[in-house]
N, C-alpha and C positions, 0 to 999 in steps of 0.2 A: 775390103773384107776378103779373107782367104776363104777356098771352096770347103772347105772344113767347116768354117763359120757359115757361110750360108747355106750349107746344108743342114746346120743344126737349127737354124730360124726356120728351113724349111719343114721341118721334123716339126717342130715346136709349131708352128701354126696349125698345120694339119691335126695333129693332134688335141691342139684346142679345140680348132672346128669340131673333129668327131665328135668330142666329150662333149662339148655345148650343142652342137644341134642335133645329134643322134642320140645322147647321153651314153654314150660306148662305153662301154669299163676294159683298160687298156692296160696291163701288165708284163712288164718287161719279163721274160723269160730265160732271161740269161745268155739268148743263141747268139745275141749282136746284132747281127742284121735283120732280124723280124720281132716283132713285138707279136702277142697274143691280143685280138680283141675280140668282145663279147656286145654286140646290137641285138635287144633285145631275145630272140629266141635264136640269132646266128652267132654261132664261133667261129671264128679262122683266125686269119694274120694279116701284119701288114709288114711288108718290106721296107725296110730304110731307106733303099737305094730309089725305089722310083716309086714309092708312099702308095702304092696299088692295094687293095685290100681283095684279101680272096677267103670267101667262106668253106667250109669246108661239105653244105649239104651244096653249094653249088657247083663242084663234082663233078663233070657227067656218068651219067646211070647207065648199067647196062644190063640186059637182061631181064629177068622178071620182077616187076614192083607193084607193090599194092599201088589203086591212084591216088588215094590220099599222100603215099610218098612222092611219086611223081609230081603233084601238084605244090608240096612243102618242096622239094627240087625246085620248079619252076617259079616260084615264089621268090627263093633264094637266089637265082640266077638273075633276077630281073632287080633285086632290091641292091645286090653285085656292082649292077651296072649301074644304078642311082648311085650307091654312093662315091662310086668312083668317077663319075662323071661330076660329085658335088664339086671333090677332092681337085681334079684336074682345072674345076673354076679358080677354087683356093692359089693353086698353085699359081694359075695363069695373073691374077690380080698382084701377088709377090713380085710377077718379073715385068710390072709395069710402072 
């Protein structure tokens, strides 16, 4: 297989996982290299290149915030790292 090719199998699993076990809604945005996705109440992206997903309220904050913002922040930072840490199993079971 050419890395072209396994990188589109990479793309392609990852993206099943999301939509199956997070039910993500995932929408190509035309950039190329990041897709648009929406988990429940988080928006951000995910990168082609190394399938990372980054929300957009997990941000860091600075300044003055209501705390219900900071805790929708902190919420968002930690849900971040779940899913990217589902992701990086996804991946790791691919290259075995």
């Amino acid at each position: 297989m050419t890395k072209t090719e396994l990188q589109k199998q990479r793309v392609k699993a990852v993206l099943e996982f999301l939509t199956d076990q997070f039910d993500a809604q995932i929408d190509d945005n035309g950039d190329g290299g990041r897709l648009d996705i929406t988990i429940g109440e988080f928006n951000g992206q995910i990168m082609r290149r190394d399938l990372q997903v980054a929300f957009w309220d997990a941000i860091r904050l600075v300044g003055q915030f209501t705390p219900s913002k900071w805790q929708h922040h902190l919420k968002a930072v930690e849900f971040e790292k779940q899913v990217n840490a589902e992701i990086n199993k996804v991946l790791g079971n691919l290259n075995t």
